[in-house]
C-alpha positions in Angstrom: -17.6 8.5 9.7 -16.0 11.9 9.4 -13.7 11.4 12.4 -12.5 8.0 10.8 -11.9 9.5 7.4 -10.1 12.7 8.9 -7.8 9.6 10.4 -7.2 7.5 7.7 -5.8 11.1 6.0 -3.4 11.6 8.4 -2.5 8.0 7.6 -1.8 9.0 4.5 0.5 12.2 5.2 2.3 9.9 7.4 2.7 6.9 4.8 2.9 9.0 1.8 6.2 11.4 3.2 9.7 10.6 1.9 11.1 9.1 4.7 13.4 10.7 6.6 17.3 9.8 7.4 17.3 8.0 10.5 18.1 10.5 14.0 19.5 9.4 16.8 16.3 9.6 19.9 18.5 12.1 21.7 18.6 14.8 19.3 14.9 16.4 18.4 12.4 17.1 21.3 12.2 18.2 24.5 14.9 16.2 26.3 15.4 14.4 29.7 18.6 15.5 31.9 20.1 12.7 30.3 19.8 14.2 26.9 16.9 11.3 26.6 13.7 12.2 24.3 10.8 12.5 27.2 9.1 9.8 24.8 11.5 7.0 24.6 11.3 3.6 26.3 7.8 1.4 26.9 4.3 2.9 27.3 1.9 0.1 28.7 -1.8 0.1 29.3 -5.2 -1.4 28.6 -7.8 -0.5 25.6 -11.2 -1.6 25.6 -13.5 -2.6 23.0 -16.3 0.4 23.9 -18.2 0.7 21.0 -19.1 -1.4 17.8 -19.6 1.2 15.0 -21.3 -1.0 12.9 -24.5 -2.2 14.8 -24.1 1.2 16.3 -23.5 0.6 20.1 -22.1 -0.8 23.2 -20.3 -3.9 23.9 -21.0 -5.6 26.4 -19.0 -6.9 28.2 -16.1 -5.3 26.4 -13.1 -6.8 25.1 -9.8 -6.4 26.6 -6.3 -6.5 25.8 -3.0 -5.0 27.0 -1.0 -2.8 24.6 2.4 -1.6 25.4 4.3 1.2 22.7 7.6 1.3 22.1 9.2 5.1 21.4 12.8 4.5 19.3 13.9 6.8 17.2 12.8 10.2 16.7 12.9 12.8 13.7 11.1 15.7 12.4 8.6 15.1 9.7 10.3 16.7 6.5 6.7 18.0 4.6 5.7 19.8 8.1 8.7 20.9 10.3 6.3 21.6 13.2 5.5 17.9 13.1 7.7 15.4 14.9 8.1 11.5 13.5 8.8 8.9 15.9 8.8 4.9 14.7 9.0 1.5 16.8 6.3 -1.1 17.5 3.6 -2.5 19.3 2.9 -5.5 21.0 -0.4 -6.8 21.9 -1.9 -9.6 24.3 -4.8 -10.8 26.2 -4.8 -9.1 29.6 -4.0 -12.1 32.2 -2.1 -13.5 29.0 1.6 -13.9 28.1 3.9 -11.1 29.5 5.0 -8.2 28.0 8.4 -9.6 27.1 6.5 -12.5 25.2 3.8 -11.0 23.2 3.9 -10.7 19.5 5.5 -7.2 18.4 4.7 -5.3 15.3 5.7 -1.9 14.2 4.5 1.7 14.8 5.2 4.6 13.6 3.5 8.1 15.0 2.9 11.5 14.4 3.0 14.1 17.8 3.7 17.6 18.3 5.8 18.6 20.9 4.7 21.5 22.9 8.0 22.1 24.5 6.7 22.1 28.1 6.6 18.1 28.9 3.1 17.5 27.0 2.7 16.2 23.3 -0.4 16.1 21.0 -0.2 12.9 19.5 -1.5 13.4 16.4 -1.4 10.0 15.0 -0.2 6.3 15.9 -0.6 3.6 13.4 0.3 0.0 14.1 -1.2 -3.5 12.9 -2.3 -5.3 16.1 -1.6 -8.9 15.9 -2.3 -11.4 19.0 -3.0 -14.6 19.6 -6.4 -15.9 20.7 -6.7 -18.5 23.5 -7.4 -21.3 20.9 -4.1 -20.3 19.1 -5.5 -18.9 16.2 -3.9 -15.5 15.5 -5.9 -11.9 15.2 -4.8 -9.4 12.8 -6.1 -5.9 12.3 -5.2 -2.1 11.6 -5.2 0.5 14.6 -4.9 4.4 14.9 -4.7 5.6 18.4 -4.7 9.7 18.8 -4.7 11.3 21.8 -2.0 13.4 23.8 0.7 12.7 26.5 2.3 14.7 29.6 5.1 13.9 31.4 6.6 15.1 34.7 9.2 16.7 36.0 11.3 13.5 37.3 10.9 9.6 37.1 8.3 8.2 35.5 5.4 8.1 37.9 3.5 10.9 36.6 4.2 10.3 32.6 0.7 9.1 31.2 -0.6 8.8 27.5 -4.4 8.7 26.7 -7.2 9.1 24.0 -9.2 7.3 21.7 -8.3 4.4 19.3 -10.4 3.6 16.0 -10.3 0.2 13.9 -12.9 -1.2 11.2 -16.0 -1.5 13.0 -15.1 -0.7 16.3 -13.4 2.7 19.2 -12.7 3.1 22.3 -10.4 4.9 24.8 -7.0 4.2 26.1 -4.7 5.4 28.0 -1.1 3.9 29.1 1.7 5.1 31.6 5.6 5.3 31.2 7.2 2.0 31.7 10.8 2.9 31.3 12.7 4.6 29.0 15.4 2.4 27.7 16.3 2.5 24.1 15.6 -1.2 22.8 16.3 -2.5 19.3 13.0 -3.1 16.7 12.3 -7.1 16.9 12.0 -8.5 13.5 8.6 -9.0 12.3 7.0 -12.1 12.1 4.8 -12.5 9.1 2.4 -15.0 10.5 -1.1 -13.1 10.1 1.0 -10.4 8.3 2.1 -10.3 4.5 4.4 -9.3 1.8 4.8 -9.8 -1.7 7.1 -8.6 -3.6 7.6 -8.3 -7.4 10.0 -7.2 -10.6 9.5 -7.6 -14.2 10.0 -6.0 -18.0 7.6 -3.4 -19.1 8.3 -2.6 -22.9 5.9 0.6 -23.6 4.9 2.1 -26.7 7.0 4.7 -28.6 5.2 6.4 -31.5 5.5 3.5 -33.4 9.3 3.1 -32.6 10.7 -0.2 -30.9 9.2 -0.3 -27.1 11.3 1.4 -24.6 12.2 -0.7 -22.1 11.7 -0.7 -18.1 11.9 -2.6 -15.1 8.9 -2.5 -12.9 9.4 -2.9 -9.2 6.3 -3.2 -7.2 5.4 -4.7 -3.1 1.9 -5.3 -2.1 1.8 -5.6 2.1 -0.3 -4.8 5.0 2.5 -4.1 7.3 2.5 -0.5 8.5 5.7 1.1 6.6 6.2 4.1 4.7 8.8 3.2 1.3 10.1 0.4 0.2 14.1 -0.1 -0.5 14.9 -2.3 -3.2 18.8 -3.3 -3.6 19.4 -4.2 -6.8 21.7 -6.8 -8.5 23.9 -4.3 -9.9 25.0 -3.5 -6.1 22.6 -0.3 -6.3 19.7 0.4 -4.3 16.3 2.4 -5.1 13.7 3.8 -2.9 10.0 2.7 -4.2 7.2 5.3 -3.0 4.0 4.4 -2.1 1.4 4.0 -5.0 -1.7 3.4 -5.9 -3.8 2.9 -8.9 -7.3 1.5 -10.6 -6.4 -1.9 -9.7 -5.2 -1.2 -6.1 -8.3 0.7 -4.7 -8.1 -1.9 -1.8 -4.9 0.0 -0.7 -5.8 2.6 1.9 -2.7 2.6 3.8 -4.5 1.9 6.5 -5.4 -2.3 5.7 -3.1 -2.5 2.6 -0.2 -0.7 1.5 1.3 -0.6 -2.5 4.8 0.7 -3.7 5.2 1.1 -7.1 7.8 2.2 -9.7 9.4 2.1 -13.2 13.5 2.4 -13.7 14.8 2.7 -17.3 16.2 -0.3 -19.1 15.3 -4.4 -18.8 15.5 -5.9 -15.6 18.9 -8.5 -15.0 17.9 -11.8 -16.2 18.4 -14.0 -13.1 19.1 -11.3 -11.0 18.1 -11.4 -7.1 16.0 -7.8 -6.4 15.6 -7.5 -2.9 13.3 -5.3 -0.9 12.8 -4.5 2.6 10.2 -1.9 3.8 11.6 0.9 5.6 9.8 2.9 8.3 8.9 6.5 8.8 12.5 7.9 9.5 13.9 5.6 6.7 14.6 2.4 9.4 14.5 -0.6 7.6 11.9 -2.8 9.6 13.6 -5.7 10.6 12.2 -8.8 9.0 9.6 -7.3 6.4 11.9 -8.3 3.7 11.0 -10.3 0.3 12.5 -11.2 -2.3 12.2 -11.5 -6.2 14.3 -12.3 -9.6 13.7 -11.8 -12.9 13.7 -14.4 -14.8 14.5 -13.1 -18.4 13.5 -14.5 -21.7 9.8 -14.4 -21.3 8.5 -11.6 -23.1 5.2 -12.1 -25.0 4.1 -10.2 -28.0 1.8 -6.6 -27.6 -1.7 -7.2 -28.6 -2.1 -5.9 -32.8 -4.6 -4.8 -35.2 -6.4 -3.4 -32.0 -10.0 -2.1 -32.6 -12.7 -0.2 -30.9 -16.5 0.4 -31.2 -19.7 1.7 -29.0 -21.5 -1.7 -28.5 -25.5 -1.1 -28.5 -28.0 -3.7 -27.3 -31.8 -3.0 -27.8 -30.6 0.5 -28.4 -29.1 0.9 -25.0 -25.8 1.7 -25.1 -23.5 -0.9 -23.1 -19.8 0.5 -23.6 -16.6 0.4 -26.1 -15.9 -3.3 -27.0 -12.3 -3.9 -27.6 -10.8 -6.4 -29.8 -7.7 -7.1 -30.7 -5.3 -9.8 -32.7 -3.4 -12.2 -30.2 0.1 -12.4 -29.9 1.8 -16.0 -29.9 1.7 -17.8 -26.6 5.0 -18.8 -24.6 4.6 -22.0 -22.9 4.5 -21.6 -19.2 4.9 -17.9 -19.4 1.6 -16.7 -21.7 -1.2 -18.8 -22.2 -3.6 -16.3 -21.1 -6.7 -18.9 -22.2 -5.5 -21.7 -19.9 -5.2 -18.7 -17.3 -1.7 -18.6 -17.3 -0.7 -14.2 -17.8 -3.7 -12.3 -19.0 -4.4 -9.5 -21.2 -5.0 -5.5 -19.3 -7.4 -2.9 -20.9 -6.6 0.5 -18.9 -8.3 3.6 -19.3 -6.7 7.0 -19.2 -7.4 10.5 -18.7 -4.8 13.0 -20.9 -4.0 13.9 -17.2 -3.7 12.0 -13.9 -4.3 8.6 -13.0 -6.5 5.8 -14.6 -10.4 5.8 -14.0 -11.1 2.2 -15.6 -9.2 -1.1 -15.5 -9.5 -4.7 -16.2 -7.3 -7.5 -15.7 -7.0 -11.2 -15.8 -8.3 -11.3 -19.5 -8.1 -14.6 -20.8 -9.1 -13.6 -24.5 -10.6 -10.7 -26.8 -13.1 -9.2 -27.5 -13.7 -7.5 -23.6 -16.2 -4.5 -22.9 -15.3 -1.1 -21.2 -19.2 -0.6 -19.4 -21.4 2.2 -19.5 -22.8 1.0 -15.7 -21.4 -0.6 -13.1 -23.8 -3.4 -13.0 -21.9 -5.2 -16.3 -18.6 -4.7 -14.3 -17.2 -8.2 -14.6 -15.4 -9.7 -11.9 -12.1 -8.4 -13.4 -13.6 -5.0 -13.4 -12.2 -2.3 -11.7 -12.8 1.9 -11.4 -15.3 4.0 -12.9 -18.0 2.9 -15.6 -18.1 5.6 -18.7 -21.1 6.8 -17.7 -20.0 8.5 -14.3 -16.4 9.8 -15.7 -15.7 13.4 -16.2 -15.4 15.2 -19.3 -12.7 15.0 -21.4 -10.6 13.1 -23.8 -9.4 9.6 -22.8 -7.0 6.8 -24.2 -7.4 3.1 -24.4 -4.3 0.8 -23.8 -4.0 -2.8 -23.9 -1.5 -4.9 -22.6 -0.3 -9.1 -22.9 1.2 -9.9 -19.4 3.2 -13.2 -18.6 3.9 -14.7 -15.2 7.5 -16.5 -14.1 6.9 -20.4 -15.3 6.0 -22.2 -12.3 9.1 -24.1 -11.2 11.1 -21.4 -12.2 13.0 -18.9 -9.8 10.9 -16.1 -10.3 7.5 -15.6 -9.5 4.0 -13.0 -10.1 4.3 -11.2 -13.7 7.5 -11.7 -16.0 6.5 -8.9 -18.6 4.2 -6.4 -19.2 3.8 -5.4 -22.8 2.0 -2.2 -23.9 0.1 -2.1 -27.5 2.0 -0.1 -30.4 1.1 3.4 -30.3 -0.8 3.1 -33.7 -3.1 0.8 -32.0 -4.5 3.2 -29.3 -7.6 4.0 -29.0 -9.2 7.2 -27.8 -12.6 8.8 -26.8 -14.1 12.3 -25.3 -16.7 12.3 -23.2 -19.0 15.5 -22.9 -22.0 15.7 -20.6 -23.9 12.1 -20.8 -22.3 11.4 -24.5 -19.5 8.9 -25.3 -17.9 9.6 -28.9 -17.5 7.0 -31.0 -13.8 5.9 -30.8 -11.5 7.4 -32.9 -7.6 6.8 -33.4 -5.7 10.1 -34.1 -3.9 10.7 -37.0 -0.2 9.9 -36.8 
């Protein structure tokens, strides 16, 4: 278990950089005669289900497939110079199956150091493997090979990767020699067994009691191994969207599921096209993991008002804060959140750092922030107040609409904070909750 969370953090570093400006492959690392980065070209081999981690042993017989990498462009990793990046993809089949030029390709992106005399400590590869079974049905899962590689002196003959691989539930070993070392182009990605989804829409916020100040959220949930997202916008600009995650996205672990997240000032363009394409480790846009999204404009629902809080006690056993509130109007279409159409959001904050309770999907007031984890509802999400830390911690809910179905758009529309004099706070110190309390303004 250690080893396989000391991976999935150097999946992190590697995700969580700002990307890099693409380099050409010839100009960092240890070069060929050529002026040809000693990694480029095709690396093929075979890896062997060994082990299954969760009923702890063997498999037998073991399961094989044939992997071949692809080495393509090459850079240094900008939050450790001593680190070099390299991106391209994977492709996986059934050994005895389809050739290398015909199995499904998917991209990779590494982490190595280069020792400057022909070998490399490969610190890192992550790819999503993706083949197709012999019935046609199509496998999908996360991978992170480590290892190290040597090459010789001339040809490829003698240039041979190896180490050990690690996926949910299962490791093994693999090795893989030098195919060649010509410098393809990245095949676009074919989404069948992968995914993307992307998303804008409004955020009005609170503002001491002012008019909301206004934002455009642009958000992309996927499990296809990138590292930012670039967005071009419908004003001819373009943004780059880090990665993210929050209360409601603890599935993301860059590893299975990856989340980019921001907020730009001012409203979203009302029938605008958004357009975002994940971009690799150097700053590549993957070919093919592209989405798109447009605002639809006009469907912003009213914040939730005359917002209340109180310590909710059954039998004398304290459940949690129950949080009412009045309910804005609905918009047909848009905000209905009882016919399950947009939803209300109660988010829990600490004064700093990220939230530590969430819940979603709301169809109407009142709704209880628990004490234990075993009232977490299904729209749950974080820590119960029982296991936070001390300290002081705000209380915001939130209406959210949806695009009309039918309409261009699609996902949320608007996301509407409650007024500033309607937050709610509370300190916690040792075991004890305080009541709730709403500063004075």
């Amino acid at each position: 278990m250690k080893k396989l969370i000391s991976l999935v953090a150097i999946l992190v570093l590697l995700v969580t950089a700002t990307p890099v400006l693409a380099q050409d492959s010839s100009d960092p690392g240890l070069l060929t005669s050529d002026g040809v980065n000693l990694l480029r070209g095709a690396w093929g081999g075979t890896r062997l289900v060994t082990y299954d981690k969760v009923k702890e042993e063997p498999i037998d017989p073991p399961f094989a497939l044939q992997i071949n990498l692809y080495w393509i462009e090459f850079g240094v990793d900008p939050t450790d110079p001593g680190v070099m990046l390299a991106t391209g993809y994977l492709s996986t089949n059934l050994v005895d199956g389809q050739k290398r030029a015909k199995a499904i390709k998917t991209p990779m992106m590494a982490r190595y150091i280069d020792n400057d005399d022909g070998t490399f400590d490969l610190l890192s590869i992550v790819t999503t493997v993706r083949f197709e079974r012999p019935d046609g049905t199509i496998a999908t899962f996360p991978m992170i090979f480590t290892g190290a590689a040597t090459t010789g002196d001339s040809g490829l003959g003698d240039d041979v990767m190896w180490g050990a691989w690690e996926t949910a539930g299962r490791s093994g070993e693999w090795s893989a020699t030098h195919l060649d070392r010509r410098k393809v182009a990245c095949p676009e990605v074919e989404i069948n067994g992968l995914s993307m989804w992307a998303d804008v829409y409004a955020h009005i916020g609170p503002n001491k009691g002012a008019p909301g100040n206004k934002g455009t959220m642009l958000g992309v949930r996927t499990n296809i191994v990138s590292s930012a997202v670039r967005v071009n916008l419908p004003t001819g600009e373009s943004v780059i969207v880090p990665s993210y995650t929050d209360v409601f996205s603890l599935d993301v672990d860059f590893l299975t599921s990856f989340r980019y997240h921001t907020r730009l000032p001012g409203l979203p363009v009302a029938g605008g096209i958004y357009t975002f394409t994940l971009l690799d480790a150097l700053g590549n846009p993957i070919p093919g993991a592209e989405a798109m999204d447009i605002y639809v404009g006009g469907y912003i629902p009213g914040p939730p008002t005359d917002v209340d809080a109180s310590k909710l006690y059954e039998n004398g056993i304290f459940k949690g804060i129950l949080m009412d509130w009045t309910e804005p109007g609905t918009i047909l279409g848009a905000f209905q959140p009882a016919d399950g159409i947009g939803f209300y959001q109660i988010t829990v904050f600490p004064e700093e750092g990220d939230s530590v309770f969430g819940a979603n999907q709301i169809e109407e007031p009142p709704h209880l922030i628990p004490n234990i984890e075993d009232d977490f509802g299904d729209y749950d999400h974080g820590t119960p107040l029982s296991e936070i830390e001390d300290g002081t911690y705000n209380i915001l809910v939130m209406s959210l609409s949806v695009a009309p179905e039918g309409s261009a758009g699609s996902g949320l529309e608007a996301h509407v904070d409650c007024a500033s004099a309607d937050e709610w706070f509370f300190d916690v110190v040792g075991d004890v909750v305080s009541a709730p309390y709403q500063p004075t303004l």
